[in-house]
C-alpha positions, 0 to 999 in steps of 0.5 A: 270558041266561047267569048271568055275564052281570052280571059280564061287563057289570060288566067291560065297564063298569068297562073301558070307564070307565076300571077294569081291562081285565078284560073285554080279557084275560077276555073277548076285548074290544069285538068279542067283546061285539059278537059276543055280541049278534048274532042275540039281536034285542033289543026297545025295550022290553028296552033302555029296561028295561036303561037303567032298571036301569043307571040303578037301578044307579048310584043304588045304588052311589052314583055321582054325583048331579050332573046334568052326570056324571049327564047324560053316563052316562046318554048313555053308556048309551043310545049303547052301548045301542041300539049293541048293539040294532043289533047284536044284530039282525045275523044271527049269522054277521055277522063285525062290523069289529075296533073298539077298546074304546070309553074314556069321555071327556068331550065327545069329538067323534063321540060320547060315547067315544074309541077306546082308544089313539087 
């Protein structure tokens, strides 16, 4: 994993919520991170660590405790988690479909985002 890695997933994050489109300008958008995961064949267990650690994350900083937010971040979370397990067991010369940046909703039908601009 690269050393900006943190930062980039904090981009990712706070875009995807609703922040900044920092990680779109900076970074390319959804496929470039879709293209970043390809052929890094992530384990389970590395993905149940990383639910872990975000979950550690939003305690830190002091998100909402409130089992309904708490609830849907966390679905949030495992979604774009084992998207990106997925993927990354793609081979790398995989060129993935040019998906919008997913945007967080409440209770979107279809799951737990909507399509940026839809």
């Amino acid at each position: 994993m690269s050393p900006d890695h943190p930062a980039h997933v904090a981009a990712f994050i706070g875009e995807v919520f609703g922040g900044p489109k920092t990680y779109t300008e900076s970074h390319g958008g959804h496929r470039e991170m879709v293209m970043h995961h390809l052929g890094k064949h992530l384990t389970e267990e590395q993905r149940r660590r990383w639910i872990n650690l975000l979950a550690d994350a939003a305690d830190a900083v002091g998100l909402p405790g409130d089992p309904e937010f708490r609830s849907a971040f966390m679905a949030y979370v495992e979604w774009g988690s084992r998207l990106a397990r997925m993927n990354s067991n793609l081979g790398e010369t995989c060129d993935p479909e040019t998906e919008p940046m997913p945007a967080w909703g409440w209770g979107v039908p279809g799951g737990p985002y909507k399509a940026s601009g839809k």
